[in-house]
Structure formats: structure tokens, C-alpha cells
FISE-713013 format. One record per residue: x, y, z of N, C-alpha, C in turn. Coordinates in steps of 0.02 Angstrom, whole numbers, plus 50000, padded with zeros to 5 digits. Layout:
XYZXYZXYZ...
END
This chain:
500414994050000500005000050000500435006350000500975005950051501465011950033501845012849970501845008649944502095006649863501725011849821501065009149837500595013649812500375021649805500585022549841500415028749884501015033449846501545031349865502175033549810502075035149753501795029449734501835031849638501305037849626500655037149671500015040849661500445049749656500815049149726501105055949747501445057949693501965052449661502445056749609502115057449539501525054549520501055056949474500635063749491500415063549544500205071949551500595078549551501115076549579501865080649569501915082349506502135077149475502185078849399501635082349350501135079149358500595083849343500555091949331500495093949412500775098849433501415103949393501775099849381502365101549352502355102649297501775098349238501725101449171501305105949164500915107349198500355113949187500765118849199501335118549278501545126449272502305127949219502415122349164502835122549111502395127549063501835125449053501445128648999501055132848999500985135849081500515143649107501125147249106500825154749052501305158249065501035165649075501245171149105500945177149104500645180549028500185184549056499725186949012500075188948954500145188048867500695193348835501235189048805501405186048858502225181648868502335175848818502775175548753503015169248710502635163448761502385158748720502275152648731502945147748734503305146448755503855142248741503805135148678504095137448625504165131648586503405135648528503395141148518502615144048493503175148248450503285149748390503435156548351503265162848379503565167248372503055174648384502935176548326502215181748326501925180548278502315187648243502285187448146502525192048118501865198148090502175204548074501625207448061501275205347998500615208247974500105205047913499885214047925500035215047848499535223247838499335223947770498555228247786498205225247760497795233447753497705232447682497525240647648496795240347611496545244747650495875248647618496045255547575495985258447499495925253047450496305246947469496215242147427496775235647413497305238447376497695235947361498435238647325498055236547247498105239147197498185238447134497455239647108496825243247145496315243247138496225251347121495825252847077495695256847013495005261547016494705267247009494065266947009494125271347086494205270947146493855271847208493745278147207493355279447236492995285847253493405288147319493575294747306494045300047334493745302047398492955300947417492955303347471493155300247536493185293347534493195289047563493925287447591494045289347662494665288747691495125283047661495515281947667496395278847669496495275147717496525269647720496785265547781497135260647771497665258347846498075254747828498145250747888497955243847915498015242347977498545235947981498795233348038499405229748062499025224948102499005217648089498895213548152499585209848163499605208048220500295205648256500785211948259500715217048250501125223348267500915228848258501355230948251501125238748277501415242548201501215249048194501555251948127502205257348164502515257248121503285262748149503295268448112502935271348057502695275848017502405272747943501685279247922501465277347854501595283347835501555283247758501515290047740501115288147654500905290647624500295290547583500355297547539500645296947473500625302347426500575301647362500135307247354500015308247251500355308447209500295308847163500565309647092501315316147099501075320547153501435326147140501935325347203501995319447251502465318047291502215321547361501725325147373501295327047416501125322147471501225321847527500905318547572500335320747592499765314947589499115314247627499005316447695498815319347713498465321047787498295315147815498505314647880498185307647935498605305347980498375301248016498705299248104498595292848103498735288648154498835281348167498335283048239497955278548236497575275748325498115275348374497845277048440498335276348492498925270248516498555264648453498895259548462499285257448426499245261448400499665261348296499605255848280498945253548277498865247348242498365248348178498345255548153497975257148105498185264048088498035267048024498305274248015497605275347954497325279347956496715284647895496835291547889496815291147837496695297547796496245303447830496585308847835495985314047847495605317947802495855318647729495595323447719495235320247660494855322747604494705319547528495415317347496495275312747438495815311847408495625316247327495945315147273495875320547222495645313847184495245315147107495005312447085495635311147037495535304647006496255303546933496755302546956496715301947012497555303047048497865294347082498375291947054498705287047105499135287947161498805286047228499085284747273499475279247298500235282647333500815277147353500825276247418500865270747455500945269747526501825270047526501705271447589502695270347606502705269847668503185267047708503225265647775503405258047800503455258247858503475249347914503085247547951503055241747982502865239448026503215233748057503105235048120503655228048166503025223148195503255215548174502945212748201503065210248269502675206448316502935203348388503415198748375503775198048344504515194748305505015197548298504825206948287505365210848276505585212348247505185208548178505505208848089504915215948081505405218848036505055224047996504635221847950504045222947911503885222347858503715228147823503795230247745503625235947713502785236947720502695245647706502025246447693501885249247621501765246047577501815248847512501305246847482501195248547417500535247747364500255254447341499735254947282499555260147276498875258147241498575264347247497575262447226497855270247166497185269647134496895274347095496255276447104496085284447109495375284747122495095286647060494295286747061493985287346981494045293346949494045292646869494165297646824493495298846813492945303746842492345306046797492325305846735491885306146700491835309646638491625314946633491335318446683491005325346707490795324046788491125331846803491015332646870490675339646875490155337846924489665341846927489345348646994489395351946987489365357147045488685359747059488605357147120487895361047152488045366147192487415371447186487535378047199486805378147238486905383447299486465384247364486095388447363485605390547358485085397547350485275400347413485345399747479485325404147512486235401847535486275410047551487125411347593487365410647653487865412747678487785413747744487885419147757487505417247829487055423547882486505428047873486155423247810485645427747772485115427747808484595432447814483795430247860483455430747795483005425647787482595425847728481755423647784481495422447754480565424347767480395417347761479805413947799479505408447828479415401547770479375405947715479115401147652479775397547650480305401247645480995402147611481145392647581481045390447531481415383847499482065384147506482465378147558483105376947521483375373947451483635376847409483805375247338484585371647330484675366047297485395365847292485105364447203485625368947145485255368547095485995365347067486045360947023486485357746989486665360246910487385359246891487515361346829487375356946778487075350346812487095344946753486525340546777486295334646739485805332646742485945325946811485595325146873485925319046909485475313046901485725308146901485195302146885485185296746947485635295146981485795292447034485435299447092484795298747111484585305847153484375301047215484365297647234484365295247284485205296747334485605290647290486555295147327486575302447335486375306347295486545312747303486025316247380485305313447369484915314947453485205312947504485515305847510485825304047540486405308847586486625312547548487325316847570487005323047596486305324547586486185331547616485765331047686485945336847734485605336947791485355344347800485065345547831484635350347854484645352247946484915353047996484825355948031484835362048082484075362048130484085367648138483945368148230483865373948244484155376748320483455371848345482775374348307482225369848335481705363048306481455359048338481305356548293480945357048214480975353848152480555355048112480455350748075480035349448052479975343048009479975346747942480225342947896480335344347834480595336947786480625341847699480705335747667481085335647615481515336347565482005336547505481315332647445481195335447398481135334447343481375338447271481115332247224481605334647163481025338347118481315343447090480705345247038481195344946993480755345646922481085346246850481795349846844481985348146802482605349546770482515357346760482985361246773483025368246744483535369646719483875373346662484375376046649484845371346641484575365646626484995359346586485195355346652485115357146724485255354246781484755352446813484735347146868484205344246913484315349446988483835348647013483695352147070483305348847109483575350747198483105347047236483075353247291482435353547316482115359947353481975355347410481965357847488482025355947559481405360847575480835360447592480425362547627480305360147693479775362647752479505360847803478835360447785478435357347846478065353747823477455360147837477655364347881477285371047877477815376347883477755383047878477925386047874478685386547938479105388547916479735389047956479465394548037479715390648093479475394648148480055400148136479745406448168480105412648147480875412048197481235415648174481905412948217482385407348205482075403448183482385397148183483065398948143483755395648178484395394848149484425388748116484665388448043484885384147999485305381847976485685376447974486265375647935486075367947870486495369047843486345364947758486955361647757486905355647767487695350847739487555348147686487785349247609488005345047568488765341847558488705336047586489305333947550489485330347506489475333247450489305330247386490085329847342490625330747378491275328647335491535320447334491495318147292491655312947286491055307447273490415308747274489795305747263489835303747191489515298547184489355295947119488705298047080488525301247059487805305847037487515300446985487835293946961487775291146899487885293346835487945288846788488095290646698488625293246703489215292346766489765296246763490125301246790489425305146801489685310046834489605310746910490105315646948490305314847021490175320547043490095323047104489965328047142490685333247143490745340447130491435343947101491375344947197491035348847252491245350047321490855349547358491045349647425490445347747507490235359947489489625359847487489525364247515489145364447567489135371347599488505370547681488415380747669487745380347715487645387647719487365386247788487405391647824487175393647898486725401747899485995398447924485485406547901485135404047957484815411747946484065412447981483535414347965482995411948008482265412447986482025418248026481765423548008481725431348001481095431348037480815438348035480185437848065479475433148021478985430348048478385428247995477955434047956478225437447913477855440247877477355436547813476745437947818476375433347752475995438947738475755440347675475345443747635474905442947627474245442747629473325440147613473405442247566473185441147484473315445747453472535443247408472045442647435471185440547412470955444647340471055443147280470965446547197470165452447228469715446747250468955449447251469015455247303469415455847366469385462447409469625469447354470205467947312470625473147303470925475147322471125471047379471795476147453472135467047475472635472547483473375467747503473305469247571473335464247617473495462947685474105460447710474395465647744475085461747769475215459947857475095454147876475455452247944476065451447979476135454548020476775451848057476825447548082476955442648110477205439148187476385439848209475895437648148475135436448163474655444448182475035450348178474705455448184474745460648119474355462248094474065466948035474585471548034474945473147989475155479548016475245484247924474805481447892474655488147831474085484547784473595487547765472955486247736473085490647652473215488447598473355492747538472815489647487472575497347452472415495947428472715493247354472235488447307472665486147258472155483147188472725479447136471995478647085472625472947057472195468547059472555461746995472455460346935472625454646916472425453346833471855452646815471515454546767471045456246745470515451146739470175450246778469385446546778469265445346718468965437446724468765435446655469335434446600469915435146618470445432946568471045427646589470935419646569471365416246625472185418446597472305419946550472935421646551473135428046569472635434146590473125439446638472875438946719472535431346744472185432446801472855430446863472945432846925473415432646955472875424846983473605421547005473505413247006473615414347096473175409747120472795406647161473235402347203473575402647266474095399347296474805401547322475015399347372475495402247407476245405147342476135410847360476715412347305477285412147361477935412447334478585414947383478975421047348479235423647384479595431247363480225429247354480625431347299481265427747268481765434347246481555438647219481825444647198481465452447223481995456647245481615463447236482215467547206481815470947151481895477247113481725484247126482205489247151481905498647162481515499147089481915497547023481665498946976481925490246925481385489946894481245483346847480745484046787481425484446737480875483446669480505479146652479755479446630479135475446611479125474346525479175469846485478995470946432478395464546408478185464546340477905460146328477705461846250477835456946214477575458046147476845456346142476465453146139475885450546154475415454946187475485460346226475035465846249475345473446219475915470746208476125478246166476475483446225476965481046285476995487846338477595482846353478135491946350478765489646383478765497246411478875493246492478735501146549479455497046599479845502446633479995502046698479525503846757479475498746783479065501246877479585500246936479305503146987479765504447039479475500347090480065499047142479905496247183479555486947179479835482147139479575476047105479745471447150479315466447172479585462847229479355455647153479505451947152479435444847102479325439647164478735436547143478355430247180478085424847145478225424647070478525420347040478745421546985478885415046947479245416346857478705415546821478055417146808477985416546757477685424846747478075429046781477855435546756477535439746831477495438146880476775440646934477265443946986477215449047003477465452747031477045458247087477395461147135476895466947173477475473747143477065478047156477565484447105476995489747115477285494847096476925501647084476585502447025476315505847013475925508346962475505513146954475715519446938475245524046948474835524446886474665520446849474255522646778473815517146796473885512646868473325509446873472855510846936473125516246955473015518647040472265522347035471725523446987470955523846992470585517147007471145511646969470785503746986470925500747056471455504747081471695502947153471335502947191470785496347228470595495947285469695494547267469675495247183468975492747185468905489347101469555489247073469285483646999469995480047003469955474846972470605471846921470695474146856471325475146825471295478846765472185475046760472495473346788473545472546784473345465446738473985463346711474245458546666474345454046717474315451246785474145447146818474565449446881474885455446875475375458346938475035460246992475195462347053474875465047109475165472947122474605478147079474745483647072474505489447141475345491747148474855496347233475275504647194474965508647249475025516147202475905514947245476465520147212477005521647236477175521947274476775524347317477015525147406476985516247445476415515547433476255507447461476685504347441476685502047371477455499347351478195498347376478305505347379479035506847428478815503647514478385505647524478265506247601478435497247596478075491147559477955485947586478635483947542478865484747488479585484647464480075485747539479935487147556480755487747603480635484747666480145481047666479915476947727479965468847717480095468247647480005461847593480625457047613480745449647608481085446147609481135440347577481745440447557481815434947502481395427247535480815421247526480595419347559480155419847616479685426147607479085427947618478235428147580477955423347623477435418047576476965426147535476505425147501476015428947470475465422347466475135424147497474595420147504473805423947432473955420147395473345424947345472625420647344472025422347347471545418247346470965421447300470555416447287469845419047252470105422147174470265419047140470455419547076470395415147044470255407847071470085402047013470345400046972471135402046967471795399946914472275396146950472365391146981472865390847028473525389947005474065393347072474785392947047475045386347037475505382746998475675377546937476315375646956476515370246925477255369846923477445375446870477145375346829477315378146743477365384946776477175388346822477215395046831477685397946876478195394846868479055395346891479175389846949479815393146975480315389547018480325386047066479645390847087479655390347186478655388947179478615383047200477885379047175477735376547245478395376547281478345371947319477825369447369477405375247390476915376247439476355376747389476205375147331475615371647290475355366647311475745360647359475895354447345475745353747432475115349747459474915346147530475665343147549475845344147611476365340647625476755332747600476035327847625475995320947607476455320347533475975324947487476415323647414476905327647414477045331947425477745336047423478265329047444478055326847480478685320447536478525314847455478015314547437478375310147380478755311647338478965316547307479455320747277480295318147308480195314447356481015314547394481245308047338481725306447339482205300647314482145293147353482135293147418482035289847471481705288047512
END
């Protein structure tokens, strides 16, 4: 039995003895295990063609760490960018340029201690046309409650979903709103950002497009990220009822000028002023009127434009006997000189005109800014997405 007992003991011993051969601290070579060498490994891939420029640069290390990257163009330029705290990865900060091949250069040490190179190079895509969208409003502008954001394009986009994708809209308070596309203008596509009612007065805005490096389709790519930062002004809206003859203007919901006035001429649908929220887009001290078709080329003063297909508020003194009890204008909203100026310099780019009781209603066909023609519900189908 003591025989026994012996062998049992020097088998547990031993035991003992191979587990603490093969426990080793956290980190620490395995004895009789390789250490491992570095593996790096590149977003683009090395020899890949085509990528889109907006999309960071990266370069990561497993089994080590990196000892420097460096990443440059055609023109020997180094890339902008940093490595993670662990330098087990390094990205790009900034865009890359379109057409351009990029070179990696640099090391990495693996837990072995061997260096390995960081090298390879990508190409990003050659457009066939690159395309620039442009912002209707600037910065630090106050424009009026209606006000549409516009980003209007130089070229036609067909991929309009990617391009919604890249734009945002926010503001100091809440608002609901929506991006849709209307027709093509001026050989370019356009997409207009409304709310779903009128902009609360005050409200701070900012607009991110970042549209460099986007794929628009058929080729063509986004030319830069633009953004604008504005504000929403006081709520001024206009009543502007054909059948009273007088223009009503509100502030911030209180009356504050009653004019008299005279519109397009009753009984004629092509000089009758059209029926629906207009928006204010241009003002003129003085703006020439012409028209072959009625025979009159006049300057008037004081022209505020509330849409394109001609409709305007303005002065007129050769219509100022019809002021306040007929229609007799080519479909404009005619007030005598003084009224004009007075509500001219109170005017803001994106201040609604509410016109009613005319029975023509405002159109797409009857310019730019439609947008508030259109019940919310369908306006939101207009989006891409």
C-alpha cells in the first residue's frame, strides 16, 4: 500500500509540474510557439482602380504595431492623417483628388521584431463630368417663413437618391421637413428642402451638402461639400384676396398695413393673378416690364417677384383709379408708389404671398418656387428615398 501511495504522489507532482511548464503570464512567448510576424492590410487594396476619393485611406497591422505610414500623390505630396493610439491602424483625413494614384510608404514591426514594408498604391475614379451644386441661400442671410432650400445643379443627376443621401438640414428647433426633386432647369436637376409648415420665425439653419466625391451616375461625380448657415426672420405673410382689392400684410400674426390694390384682369385666364401660396425671390427699386403680346415695355419701381411666370407686386400709377375697387394689371399685384416702397423695404427673400379667390391656381409651369402648391403628404413624395 505504501508502494502505492508513492507512485500516486509522484504522478500528482508531475502533473503539477506540466501545467506550470505551459502557464505563462498574460502577453508572454509561449515556449516552443513562434512569435507572431506582422500581416498589413490596405483599404483601398493595393492595385485597385476606380475608388471614390471621398472615402478615407487606411492601413492596419495585426501582430504589430506600425513605425510610420506616409501616403502620397502623383505630385509627391503627402496625405493628411494619424495612426490610433495603438498604431495598429493609420486613415486618411482629408478627401483624396480624383484621377490621381496613390503610394503607401512606411513599416511595421511585428511581435518577432521583423520589419515588414508598407507599400502599394490604389487609383481613384476619372469622371467623365464633374458636377457642381450651387445653394440658394448664403451665409448669415435672414430670409422669410416660406423660404425653399435650393441646391441647383450644373448637370443633369440620375443616381438622386446618393446625392439625398449626402444632404442634411439642421436647425436650432425642431422641424419637420422634406428634400424633393422638381424638373430639370437650365439643363441641371434640382432638389428643394421644405418644412412641412411654414418655418417657425427665428429658427437657425445650417445645410450640409457633401457632395465631393459622390457618384451622381452616367459618370458623373459631385465637384464640392458645400453648407450655408441662416436664419429664419420675422413671419411676415401677405393676404393678398383678387375679390377684396387690398393687400393685407401680417407680422408675427398682427396686421400691420391694409393697401389698397387691383390684379389681373377678371375674366381673362391668362392675365388672372393665380391662386396659391406664392414665395418672394427677387426685389427690384426699379424693373423693366415688357411684353410683345400686349404691346407695353414700361419700367416700375419698387418690384418685389413672387414668381416666374411674370407676377409681381410693384407700383403703378396709371393703374392707381383701379386701386382698391377693379382688376385691370396683366396678372401683377398693382399698389400706388408710396405702398409699394413702404411694403418693398419690409419684403424678404422667402416671404409667403398668400393669393386667393381667383380660380387659376399657381402651377408647376408657373416658375421655380411651387413648392407650397403641393399638401405636404405629396410634396414628401417628391424625395428620392
Amino acid at each position: 500500500m505504501r508502494r502505492i501511495l508513492l507512485v500516486l504522489a509522484v504522478l500528482v507532482v508531475g502533473s503539477v509540474g506540466v501545467f506550470t511548464a505551459v502557464s505563462t503570464a498574460a502577453g508572454d512567448p509561449i515556449p516552443g510557439v513562434p512569435a507572431a510576424a506582422a500581416v498589413v492590410d490596405h483599404q483601398p487594396a493595393g492595385g485597385v482602380t476606380g475608388v471614390a476619393p471621398a472615402q478615407p485611406a487606411t492601413v492596419t497591422v495585426t501582430g504589430g504595431t506600425l513605425d510610420d505610414v506616409t501616403l502620397t500623390g502623383a505630385d509627391g505630396k503627402p496625405v493628411d492623417g494619424a495612426p490610433n493610439a495603438e498604431r495598429t491602424s493609420w486613415s486618411s483625413s482629408g478627401p483624396l483628388a480624383y484621377d490621381t494614384t496613390y503610394t503607401w510608404g512606411g513599416t511595421a514591426t511585428g511581435a518577432d521584431g521583423a520589419q515588414v514594408p508598407v507599400d502599394g498604391s490604389f487609383t481613384t475614379v476619372a469622371p467623365e463630368r464633374i458636377v457642381r451644386g450651387i445653394l440658394n441661400i448664403g451665409d448669415d442671410r435672414t430670409v422669410g417663413v416660406a423660404a425653399p432650400i435650393e441646391v441647383q445643379f450644373d448637370a443633369h443627376v440620375e443616381d438622386r437618391a446618393a446625392v439625398e443621401r449626402a444632404l442634411s438640414v439642421q436647425t436650432s428647433v425642431p422641424v419637420e421637413g422634406s428634400w424633393g426633386w422638381l424638373p430639370d432647369e437650365n439643363g441641371g436637376s434640382r432638389v428643394h428642402w421644405r418644412p412641412a409648415e411654414y418655418w417657425p420665425a427665428g429658427t437657425g439653419v445650417t445645410v450640409t451638402a457633401d457632395l465631393f466625391g459622390v457618384d451622381y451616375g452616367g459618370g458623373s461625380y459631385g465637384k464640392a461639400d458645400i453648407t450655408s448657415t441662416f436664419s429664419i426672420g420675422r413671419a411676415q405673410i401677405v393676404r393678398a384676396d383678387v375679390d377684396s382689392h387690398r393687400m393685407v400684410v401680417l407680422r408675427d400674426g398682427v396686421q400691420v398695413a391694409d393697401y389698397p390694390a387691383s390684379y389681373g384682369l377678371t375674366g381673362d385666364a391668362d392675365r388672372t393673378t393665380r391662386s396659391g401660396v406664392h414665395v418672394v425671390t427677387e426685389l427690384y427699386p426699379e424693373k423693366r416690364m415688357t411684353s410683345d403680346r400686349y404691346g407695353y415695355d414700361l419700367v416700375v419701381d419698387w418690384a418685389v417677384r413672387i414668381s416666374n411666370n411674370g407676377e409681381f407686386i410693384h407700383a403703378n400709377p396709371a393703374s392707381s383709379a383701379a386701386q382698391g375697387s377693379s382688376n385691370v394689371t396683366h396678372g401683377c399685384i398693382n399698389l400706388s408708389t408710396a405702398d409699394a416702397r413702404s411694403y418693398f423695404d419690409t419684403a424678404l427673400y422667402g416671404d409667403p404671398v398668400e393669393v386667393t379667390g381667383s380660380g387659376v391656381p399657381l402651377a408647376s409651369r408657373d416658375g421655380d418656387v411651387w413648392d407650397w402648391t403641393l399638401p405636404y403628404d405629396e410634396w414628401q413624395t417628391l424625395s428620392a428615398l
